[in-house]
C-alpha positions as CSV (number, residue, x, y, z in Angstrom):
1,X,13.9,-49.4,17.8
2,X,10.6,-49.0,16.3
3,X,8.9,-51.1,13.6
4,X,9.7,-48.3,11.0
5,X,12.9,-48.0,11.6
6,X,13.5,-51.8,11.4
7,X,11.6,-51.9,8.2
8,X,13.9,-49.1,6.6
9,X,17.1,-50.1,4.4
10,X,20.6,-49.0,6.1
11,X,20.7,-46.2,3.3
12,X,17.2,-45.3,4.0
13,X,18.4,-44.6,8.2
14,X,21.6,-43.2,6.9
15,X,19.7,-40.6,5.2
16,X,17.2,-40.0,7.5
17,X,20.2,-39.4,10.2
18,X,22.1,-37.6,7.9
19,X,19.1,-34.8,7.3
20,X,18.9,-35.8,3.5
21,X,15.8,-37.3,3.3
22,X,12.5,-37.3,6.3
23,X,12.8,-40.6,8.2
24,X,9.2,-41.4,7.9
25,X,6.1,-40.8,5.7
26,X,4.2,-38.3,7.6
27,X,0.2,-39.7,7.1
28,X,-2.3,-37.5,8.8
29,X,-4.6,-39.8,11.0
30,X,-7.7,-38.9,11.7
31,X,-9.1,-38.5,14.9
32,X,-11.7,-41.3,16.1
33,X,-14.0,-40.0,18.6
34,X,-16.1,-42.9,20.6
35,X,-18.0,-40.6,22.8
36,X,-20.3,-38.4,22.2
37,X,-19.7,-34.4,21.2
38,X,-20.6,-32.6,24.8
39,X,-23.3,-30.5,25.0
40,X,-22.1,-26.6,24.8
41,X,-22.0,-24.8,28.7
42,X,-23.7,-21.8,28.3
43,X,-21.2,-18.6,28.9
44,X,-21.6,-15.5,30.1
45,X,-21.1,-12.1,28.1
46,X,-19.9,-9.7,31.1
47,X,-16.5,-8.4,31.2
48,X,-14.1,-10.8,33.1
49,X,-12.7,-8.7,37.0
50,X,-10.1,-10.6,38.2
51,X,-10.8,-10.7,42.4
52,X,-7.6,-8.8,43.1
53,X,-4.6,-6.9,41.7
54,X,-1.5,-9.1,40.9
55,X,1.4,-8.4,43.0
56,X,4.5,-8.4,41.0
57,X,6.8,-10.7,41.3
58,X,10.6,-10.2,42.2
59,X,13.1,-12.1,40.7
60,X,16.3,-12.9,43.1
61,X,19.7,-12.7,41.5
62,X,21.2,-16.2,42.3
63,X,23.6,-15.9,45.6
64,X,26.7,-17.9,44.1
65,X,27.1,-17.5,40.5
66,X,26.9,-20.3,38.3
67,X,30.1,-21.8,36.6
68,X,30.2,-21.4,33.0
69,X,29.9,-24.7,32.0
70,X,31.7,-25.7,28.2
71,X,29.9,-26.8,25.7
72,X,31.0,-27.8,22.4
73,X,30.2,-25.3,19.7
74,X,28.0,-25.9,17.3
75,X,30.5,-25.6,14.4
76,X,32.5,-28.2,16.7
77,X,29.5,-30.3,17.4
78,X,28.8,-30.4,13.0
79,X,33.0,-31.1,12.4
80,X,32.4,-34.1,14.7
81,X,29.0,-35.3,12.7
82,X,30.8,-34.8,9.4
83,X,33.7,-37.0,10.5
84,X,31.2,-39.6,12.0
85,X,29.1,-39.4,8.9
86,X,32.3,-39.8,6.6
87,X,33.6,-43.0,9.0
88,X,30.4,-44.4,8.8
89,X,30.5,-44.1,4.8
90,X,34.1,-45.2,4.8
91,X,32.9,-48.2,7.0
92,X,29.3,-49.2,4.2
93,X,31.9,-49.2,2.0
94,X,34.3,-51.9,3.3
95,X,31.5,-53.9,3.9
96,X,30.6,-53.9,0.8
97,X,34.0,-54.5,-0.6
98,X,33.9,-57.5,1.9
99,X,30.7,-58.9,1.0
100,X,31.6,-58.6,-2.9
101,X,34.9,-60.3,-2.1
102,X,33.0,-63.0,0.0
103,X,30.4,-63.3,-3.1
104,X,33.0,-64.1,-5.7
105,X,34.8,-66.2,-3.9
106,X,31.4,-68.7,-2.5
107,X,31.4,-68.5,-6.4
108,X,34.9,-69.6,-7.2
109,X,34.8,-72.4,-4.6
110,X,31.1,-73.7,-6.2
111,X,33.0,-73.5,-9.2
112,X,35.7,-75.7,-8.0
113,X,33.7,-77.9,-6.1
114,X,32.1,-78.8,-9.3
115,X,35.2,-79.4,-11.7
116,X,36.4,-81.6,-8.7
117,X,33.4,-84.0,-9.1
118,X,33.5,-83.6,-12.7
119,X,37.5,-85.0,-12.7
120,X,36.1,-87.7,-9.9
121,X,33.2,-89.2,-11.9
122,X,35.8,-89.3,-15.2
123,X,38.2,-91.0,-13.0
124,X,35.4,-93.3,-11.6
125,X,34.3,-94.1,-15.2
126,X,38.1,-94.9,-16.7
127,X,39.2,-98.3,-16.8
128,X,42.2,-96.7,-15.8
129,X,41.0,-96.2,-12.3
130,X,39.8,-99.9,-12.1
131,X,43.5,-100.7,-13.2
132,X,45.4,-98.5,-10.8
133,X,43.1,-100.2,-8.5
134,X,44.0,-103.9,-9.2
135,X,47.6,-102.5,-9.3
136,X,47.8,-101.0,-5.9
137,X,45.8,-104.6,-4.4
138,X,48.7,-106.5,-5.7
139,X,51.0,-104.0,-4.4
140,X,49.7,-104.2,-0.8
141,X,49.7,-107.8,-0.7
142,X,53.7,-107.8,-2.0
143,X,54.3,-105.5,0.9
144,X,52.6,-108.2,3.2
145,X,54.3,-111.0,2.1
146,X,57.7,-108.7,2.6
147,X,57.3,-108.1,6.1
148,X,56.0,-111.6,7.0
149,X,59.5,-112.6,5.4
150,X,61.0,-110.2,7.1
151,X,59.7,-111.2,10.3
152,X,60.9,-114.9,9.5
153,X,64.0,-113.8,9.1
154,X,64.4,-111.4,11.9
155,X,62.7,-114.2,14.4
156,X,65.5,-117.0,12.8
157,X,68.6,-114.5,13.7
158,X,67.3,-114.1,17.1
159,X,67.3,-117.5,18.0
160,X,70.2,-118.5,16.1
């Protein structure tokens, strides 16, 4: 693709595809000469004679005739654009669909991301998280004693 092309929006080529609108601005350029204008040749006024008479020239019919080869009609051809050209609507509008949907939800998850720290620092700040805290400590450590017990016991079996 060309620089123009790549700086046009997708509804800008669409169009431009699509006949509705000319795909680029047409600026006139003017020519830049950087040599100097020739000098005029000097021409004759007599009557051009061409040396001799043309000999007409015979066209040959072809010796094996040429299979008719099939081509799409042009009202074929135009059903085929119109259907491409629908698709291709159908499809800019799924994608926008998508990216909406993708939009709102990177919203709904910042959103959620930022209750969740808001509930963390509260929880952070309570004194009830400092108690649950000191509650599971003492918690863990009766689980150690338990199995060290348990390990007494299970040990004193064996050997008894």
């Amino acid at each position: 693709m060309n620089n123009d092309a790549e700086s046009m929006s997708f509804e800008e080529q669409f169009a431009a595809f699509s006949g509705q609108a000319p795909q680029w601005e047409s600026t006139p350029d003017p020519a830049v000469s950087l040599v100097a204008d020739p000098e005029p040749e000097e021409t004759s006024l007599e009557p051009f004679t061409p040396a001799e008479t043309p000999v007409p020239i015979e066209h040959a019919a072809p010796a094996v005739g040429v299979p008719a080869v099939d081509e799409p009609s042009t009202d074929v051809l135009l059903a085929e654009l119109d259907k491409a050209t629908q698709s291709l609507a159908a499809f800019r509008q799924e994608v926008s669909r998508v990216v909406g949907q993708q939009r709102s939800t990177e919203a709904e998850l910042q959103e959620a991301r930022g209750q969740l720290a808001q509930l963390e620092g509260q929880t952070k700040d309570s004194s009830e998280y400092a108690r649950l805290e000191r509650e599971l400590a003492r918690q863990r450590e009766l689980v150690a004693e338990v199995r060290t017990k348990l390990g007494e016991l299970f040990s004193s079996l064996e050997l008894g």
